[in-house]
C-alpha positions in Angstrom: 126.3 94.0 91.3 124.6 94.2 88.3 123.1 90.7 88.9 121.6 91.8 91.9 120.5 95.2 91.0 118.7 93.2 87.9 117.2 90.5 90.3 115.8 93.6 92.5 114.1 95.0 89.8 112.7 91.9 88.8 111.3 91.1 92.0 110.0 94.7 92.1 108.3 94.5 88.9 106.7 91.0 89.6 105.3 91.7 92.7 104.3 95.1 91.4 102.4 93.0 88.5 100.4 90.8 91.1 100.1 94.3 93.0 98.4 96.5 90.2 96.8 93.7 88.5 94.7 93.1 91.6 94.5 96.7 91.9 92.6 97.1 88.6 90.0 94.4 89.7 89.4 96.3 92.7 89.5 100.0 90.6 87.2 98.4 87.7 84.8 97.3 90.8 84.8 100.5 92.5 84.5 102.7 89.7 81.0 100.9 89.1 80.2 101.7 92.7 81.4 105.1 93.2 81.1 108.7 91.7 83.5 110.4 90.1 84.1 113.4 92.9 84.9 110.7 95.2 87.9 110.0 93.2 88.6 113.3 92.7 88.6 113.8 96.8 90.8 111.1 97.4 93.6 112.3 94.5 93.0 115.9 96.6 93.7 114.0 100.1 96.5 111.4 98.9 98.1 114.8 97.0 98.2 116.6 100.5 99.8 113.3 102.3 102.7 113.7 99.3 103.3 116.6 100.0 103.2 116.6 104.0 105.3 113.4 103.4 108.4 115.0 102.1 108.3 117.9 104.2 108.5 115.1 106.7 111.2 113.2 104.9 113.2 115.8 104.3 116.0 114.4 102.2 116.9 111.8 105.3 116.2 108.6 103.6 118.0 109.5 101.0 120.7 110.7 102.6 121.2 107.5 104.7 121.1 105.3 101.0 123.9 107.3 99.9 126.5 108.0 102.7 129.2 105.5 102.7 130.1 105.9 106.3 126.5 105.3 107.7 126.4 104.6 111.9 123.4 104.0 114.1 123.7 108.2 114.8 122.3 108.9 111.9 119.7 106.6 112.1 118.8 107.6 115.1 119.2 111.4 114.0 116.7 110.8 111.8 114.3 109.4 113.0 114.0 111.9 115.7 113.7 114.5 112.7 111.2 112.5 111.0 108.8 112.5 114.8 109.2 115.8 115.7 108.3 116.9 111.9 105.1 114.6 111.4 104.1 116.1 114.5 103.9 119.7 113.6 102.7 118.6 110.3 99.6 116.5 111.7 98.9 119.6 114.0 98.8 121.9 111.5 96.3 119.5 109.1 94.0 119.7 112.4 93.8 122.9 112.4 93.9 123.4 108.7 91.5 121.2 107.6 88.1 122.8 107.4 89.9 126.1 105.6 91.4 123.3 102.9 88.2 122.0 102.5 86.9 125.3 101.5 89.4 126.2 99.0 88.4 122.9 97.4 85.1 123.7 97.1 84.3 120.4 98.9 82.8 120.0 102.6 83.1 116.3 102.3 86.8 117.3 102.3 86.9 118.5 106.0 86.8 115.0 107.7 89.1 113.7 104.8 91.9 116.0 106.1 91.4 115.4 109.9 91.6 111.3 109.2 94.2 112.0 106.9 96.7 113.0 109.8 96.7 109.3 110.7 97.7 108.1 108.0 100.5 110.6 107.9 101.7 109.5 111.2 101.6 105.7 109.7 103.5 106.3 106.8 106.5 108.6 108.2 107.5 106.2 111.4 108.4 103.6 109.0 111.0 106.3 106.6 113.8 105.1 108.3 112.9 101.7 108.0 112.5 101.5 104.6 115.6 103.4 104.0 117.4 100.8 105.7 116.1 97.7 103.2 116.9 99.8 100.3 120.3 100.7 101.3 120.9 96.9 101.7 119.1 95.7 98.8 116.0 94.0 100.2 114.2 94.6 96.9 112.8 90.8 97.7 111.0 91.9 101.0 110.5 95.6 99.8 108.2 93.8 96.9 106.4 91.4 98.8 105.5 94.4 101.5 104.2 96.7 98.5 102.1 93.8 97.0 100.8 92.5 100.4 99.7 96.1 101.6 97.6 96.8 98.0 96.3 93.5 98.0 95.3 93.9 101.8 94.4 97.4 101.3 92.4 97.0 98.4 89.8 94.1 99.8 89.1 96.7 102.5 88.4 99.1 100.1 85.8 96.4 98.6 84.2 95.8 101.6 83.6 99.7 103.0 82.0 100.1 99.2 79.5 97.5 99.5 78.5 98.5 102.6 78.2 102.3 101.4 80.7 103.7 103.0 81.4 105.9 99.3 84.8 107.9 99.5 85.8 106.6 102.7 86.2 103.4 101.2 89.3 104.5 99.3 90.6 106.3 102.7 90.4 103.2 103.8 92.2 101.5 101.4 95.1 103.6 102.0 95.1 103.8 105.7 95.1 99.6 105.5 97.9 99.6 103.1 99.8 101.8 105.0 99.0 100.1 108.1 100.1 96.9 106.6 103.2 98.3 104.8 104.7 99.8 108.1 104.1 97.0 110.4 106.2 94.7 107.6 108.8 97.3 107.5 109.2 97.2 111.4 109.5 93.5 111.2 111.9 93.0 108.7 114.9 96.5 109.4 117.0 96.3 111.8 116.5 99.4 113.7 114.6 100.2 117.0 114.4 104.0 118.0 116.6 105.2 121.2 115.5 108.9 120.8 118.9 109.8 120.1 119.9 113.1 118.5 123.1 114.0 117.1 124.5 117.0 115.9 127.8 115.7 113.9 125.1 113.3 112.1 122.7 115.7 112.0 125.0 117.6 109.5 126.0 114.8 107.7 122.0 114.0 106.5 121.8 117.6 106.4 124.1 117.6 103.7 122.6 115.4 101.3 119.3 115.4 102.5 118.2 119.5 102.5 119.1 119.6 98.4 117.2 116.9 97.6 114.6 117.6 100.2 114.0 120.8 97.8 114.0 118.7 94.4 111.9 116.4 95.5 109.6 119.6 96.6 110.0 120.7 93.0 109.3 117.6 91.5 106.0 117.5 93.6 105.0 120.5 91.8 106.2 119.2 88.4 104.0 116.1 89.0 101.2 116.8 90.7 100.5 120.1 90.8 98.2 119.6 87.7 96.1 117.9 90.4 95.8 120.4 92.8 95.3 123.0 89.8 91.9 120.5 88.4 90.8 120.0 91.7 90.7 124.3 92.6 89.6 125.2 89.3 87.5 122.3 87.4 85.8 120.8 90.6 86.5 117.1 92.2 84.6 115.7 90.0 86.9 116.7 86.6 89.6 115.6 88.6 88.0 111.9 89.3 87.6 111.5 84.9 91.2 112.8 85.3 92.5 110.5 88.0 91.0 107.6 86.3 92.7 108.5 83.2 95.8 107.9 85.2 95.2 104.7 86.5 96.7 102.8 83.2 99.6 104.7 83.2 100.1 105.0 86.9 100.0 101.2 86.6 102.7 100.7 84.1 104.6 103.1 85.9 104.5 101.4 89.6 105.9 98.2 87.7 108.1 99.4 84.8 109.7 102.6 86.0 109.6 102.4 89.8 110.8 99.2 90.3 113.9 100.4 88.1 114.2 103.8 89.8 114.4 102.3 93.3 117.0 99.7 92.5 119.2 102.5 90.4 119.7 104.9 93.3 121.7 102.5 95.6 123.1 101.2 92.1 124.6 104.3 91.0 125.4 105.2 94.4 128.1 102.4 94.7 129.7 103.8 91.1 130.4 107.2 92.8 133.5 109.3 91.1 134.0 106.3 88.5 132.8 108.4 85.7 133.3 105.9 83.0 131.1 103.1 84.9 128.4 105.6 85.7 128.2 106.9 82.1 128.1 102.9 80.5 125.1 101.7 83.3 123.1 104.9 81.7 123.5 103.5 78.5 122.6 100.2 80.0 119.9 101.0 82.0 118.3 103.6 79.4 118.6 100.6 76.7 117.5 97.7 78.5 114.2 99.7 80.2 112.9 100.6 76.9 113.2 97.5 75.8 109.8 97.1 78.0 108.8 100.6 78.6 108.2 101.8 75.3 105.6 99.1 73.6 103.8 98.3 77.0 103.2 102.6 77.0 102.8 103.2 73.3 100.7 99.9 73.4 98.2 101.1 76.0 97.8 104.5 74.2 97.1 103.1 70.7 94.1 100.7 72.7 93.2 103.4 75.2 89.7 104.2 73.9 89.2 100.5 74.2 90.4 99.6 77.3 89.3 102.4 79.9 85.3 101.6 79.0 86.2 98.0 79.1 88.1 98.5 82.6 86.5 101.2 84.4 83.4 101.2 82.6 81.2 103.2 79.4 80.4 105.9 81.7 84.8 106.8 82.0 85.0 106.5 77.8 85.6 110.4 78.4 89.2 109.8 80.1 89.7 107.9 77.1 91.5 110.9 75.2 93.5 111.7 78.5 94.8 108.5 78.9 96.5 108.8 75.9 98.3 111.6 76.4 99.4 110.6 80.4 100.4 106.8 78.7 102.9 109.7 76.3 103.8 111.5 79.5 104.9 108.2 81.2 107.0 107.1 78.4 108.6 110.2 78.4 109.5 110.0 81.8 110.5 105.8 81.4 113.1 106.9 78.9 114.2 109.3 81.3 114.7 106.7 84.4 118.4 106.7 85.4 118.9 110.9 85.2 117.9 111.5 88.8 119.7 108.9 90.5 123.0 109.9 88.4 122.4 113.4 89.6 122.6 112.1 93.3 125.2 109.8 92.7 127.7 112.8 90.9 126.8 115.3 93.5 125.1 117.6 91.1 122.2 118.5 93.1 122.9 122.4 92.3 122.4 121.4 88.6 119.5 119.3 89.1 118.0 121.7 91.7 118.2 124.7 89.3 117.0 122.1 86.8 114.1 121.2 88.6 112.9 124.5 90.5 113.2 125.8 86.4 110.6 123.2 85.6 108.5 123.3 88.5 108.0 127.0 87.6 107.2 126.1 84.6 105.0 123.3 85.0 102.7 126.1 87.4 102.5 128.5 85.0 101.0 125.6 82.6 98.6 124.6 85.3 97.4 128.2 85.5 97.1 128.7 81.7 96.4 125.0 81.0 94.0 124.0 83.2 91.5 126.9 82.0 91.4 124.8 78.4 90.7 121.6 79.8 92.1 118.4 81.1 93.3 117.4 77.5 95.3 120.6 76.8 96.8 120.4 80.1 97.7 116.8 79.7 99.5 117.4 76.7 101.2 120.8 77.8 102.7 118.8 80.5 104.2 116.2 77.8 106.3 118.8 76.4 107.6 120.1 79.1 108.7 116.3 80.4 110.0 116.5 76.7 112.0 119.5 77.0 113.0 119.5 80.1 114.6 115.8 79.8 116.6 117.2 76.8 118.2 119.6 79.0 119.3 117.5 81.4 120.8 115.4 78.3 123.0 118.2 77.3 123.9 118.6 81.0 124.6 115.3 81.1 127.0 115.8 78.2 129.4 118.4 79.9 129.5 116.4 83.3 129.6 112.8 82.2 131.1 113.0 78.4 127.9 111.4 77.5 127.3 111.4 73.8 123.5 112.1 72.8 124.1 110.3 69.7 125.0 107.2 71.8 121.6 107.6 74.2 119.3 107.9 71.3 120.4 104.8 69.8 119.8 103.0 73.1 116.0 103.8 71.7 116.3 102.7 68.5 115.6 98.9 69.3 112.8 99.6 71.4 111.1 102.3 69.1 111.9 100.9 65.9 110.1 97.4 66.8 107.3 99.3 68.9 106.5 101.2 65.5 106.1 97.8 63.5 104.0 96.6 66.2 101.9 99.5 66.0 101.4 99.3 62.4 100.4 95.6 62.7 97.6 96.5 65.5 96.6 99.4 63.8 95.6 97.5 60.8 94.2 94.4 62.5 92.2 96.9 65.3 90.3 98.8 61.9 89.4 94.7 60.3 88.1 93.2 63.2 84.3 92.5 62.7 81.8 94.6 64.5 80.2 91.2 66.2 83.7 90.2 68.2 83.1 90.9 71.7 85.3 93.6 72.7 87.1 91.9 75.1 88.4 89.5 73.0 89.6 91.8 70.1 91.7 93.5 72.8 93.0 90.5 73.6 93.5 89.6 70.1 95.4 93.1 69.3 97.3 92.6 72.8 98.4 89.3 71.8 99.7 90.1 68.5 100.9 93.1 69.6 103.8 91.3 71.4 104.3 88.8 68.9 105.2 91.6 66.3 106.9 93.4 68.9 109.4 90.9 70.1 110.0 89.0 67.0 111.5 92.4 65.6 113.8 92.3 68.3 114.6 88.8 67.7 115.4 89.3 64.1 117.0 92.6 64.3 117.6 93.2 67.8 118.6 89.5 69.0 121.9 90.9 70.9 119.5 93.1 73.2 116.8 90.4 73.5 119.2 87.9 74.6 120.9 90.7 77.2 117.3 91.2 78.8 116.6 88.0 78.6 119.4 86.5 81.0 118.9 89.7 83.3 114.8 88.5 83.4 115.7 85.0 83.5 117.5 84.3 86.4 119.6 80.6 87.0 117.8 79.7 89.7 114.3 80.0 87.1 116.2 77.7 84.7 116.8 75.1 87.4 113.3 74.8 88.8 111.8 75.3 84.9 113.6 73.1 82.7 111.7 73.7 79.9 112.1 77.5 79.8 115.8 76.6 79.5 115.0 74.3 76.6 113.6 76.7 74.8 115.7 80.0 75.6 118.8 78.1 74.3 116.9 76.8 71.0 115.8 80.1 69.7 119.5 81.4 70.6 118.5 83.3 73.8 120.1 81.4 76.5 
């Protein structure tokens, strides 16, 4: 299994790379095009579709990735939950609208919320479906859908901005992608609603599916309510500089922790009540996603005040500071990758929903004193509590699963330790660059050298970790149709 949960990730992350790296061409483009309250609207909107979307959710796709003895009832079951909930939901954003818009302090909001319904109703008649491919670990087709509804998504988005369509062009960006998304998923899972309902099955989703329905409402407000809180308080158009601050991070995220975080929950899953197992693959995972996570986030905050004027444009330089602190937030979160999916898989939701409802409390109570300083002391008020809260569930972690701290922490030390030399080397070369290098090219240049450093510390130090990720990367199927890569892998002791 580990084989294939590796090869899922993989083909998660790659697609994810084609994904978000045509995503920042289309991003660079329309921040050149379009204001910064239009961005802010949008992060108000897509916030409100979250939101609606897990009230719609409401645990069952979860539910149906983790029960063993999973029938067509269920699927059924749920499904007919999932319709009769986007209904009410899409109703009640009709009627809601033009008071949400008000509270925003945005009339331009108004129609946002109306359309919005739509894409509600898109997004929730394909749950099931996607529930289905990840229980049966189609992270091949899962990957190709998510990079074929961005790419899609975001040329639409290109062609409603040059002909001045302004914030509706990222509405419809996401109403193509989900479009596009959905219409794979229906294609590709096996599952055509009969408008069955069952009560037995009902029960069963129920079971699993209510407690995490209510962490994943508490995680909502852990992780976005800082955008509600800048778009009530500092206006639409802080919360654009804000949202664009994101994008780096939110990038590295979608294709280092995501892809990793939707293969582990069906991973785990299959290693329920084998303690010992469960406990090594969270030494494993932890240890071999750093080995990525940490210099590719610690990278982008050290260039930060480079790259967003270089990407977005001179007139964002002031999310440059932001950016810094959200790439810290990320990382934070990367290290943190394989708790929630070993909470579902030991059945500790209580934990983790005590856990989480602590934090989300928490995390409003810094939006309400944070967001009154600024974006920058909200950012990093929200960095320690990640911190602090991820300690907790550490020692948790400790009681439940004998898991030794001492032993996690040096599943960082790799990582960190060769992400510090790294630093220090583009540190150094960033301050003796000359003034007359074209600022695209010295990133490069401090990119480039970056990973050099970075990975030859693993190989001299580290080589035992490199060669592990290496062979999980590196599939055999790779070596056969490159040669070469081969040739090389086994000469420098990798292969």
């Amino acid at each position: 299994m580990k084989r294939r949960v590796a090869s899922g990730a993989v083909w998660n992350a790659g697609m994810l790379v084609v994904k978000h790296a045509f995503s920042t061409v289309i991003v660079a483009v329309l921040t050149r095009k379009l204001e910064p309250a239009a961005f802010g609207e949008i992060a108000v909107v897509l916030t409100l579709c979250m939101f609606v979307t897990i009230f719609i959710d409401v645990g069952g796709s979860t539910a149906i990735v983790q029960l063993r003895e999973l029938s067509d009832r269920h699927l059924q079951t749920a499904f007919c939950c999932v319709l009769a909930t986007t209904l009410v939901m899409m109703t009640a954003l009709l009627i809601f609208a033009e008071p949400l818009s008000h509270y925003f302090g945005s009339e331009r909001l108004a129609p946002l919320f109306r359309w919005t319904s739509l894409l509600i109703l898109i997004q929730s008649l394909s749950i099931i479906n996607q529930a289905i491919l990840l229980k049966n670990l189609e992270y091949r087709t899962l990957a190709i859908r998510t990079a074929a509804s961005k790419v899609v998504g975001g040329l639409a988005a290109l062609a409603a901005a040059f002909l001045g369509a302004g914030v509706w062009a990222l509405y419809i960006q996401a109403l193509v992608s989900a479009g596009l998304a959905a219409t794979i998923l229906w294609i590709k899972a096996p599952f055509r609603p009969q408008f069955e309902f069952s009560w037995d099955a009902f029960k069963d989703l129920a079971r699993i599916g209510y407690p995490v329905a209510a962490s994943s409402l508490a995680w909502f407000f852990t992780s976005r309510l800082d955008q509600i809180a800048i778009g009530r308080v500092l206006g639409p158009a802080t919360l654009g500089i804000y949202s664009i601050a994101g994008k780096l991070p939110e990038m590295l995220n979608s294709f280092l922790n995501q892809p990793v975080q939707s293969v582990m929950n069906p991973a785990f899953a299959r290693l329920q009540g084998n303690i010992p197992r469960m406990r090594e693959a969270l030494y494993y995972g932890t240890r071999v996603n750093a080995v990525i996570a940490v210099p590719a986030y610690m990278g982008v905050a050290l260039l930060a005040a480079d790259i967003v004027p270089i990407v977005f444009g001179t007139q964002w330089a002031v999310a440059s500071s932001v950016c810094v602190l959200l790439c810290l937030l990320r990382l934070a979160q990367s290290v943190q990758v394989c708790f929630y999916p070993v909470m579902l898989a030991t059945r500790s939701m209580r934990a983790f929903a005590v856990i989480s409802y602590t934090q989300a409390v928490v995390v409003v109570g810094i939006c309400l004193l944070g967001v009154s300083h600024g974006i920058v002391a909200l950012a990093a008020m929200l960095l320690l509590n990640t911190v602090v809260f991820g300690v907790i569930v550490l020692v948790y972690f400790s009681f439940r699963l004998a898991l030794s701290s001492l032993e996690f922490v040096r599943c960082l030390v790799p990582s960190i330790s060769s992400a510090i030399a790294m630093i220090a080397a583009v540190y150094f070369a960033k301050i003796r660059i000359p003034a007359e290098v074209p600022a695209i090219i010295g990133i490069l240049f401090l990119i480039t050298l970056g990973m050099v450093v970075y990975f030859a510390m693993l190989y001299i130090f580290h080589r035992r970790l490199l060669k592990e990720v290496v062979s999980l990367a590196v599939t055999p199927t790779m070596r056969q149709r490159i040669p070469f890569m081969a040739r090389i892998l086994t000469r420098m002791h990798l292969a």
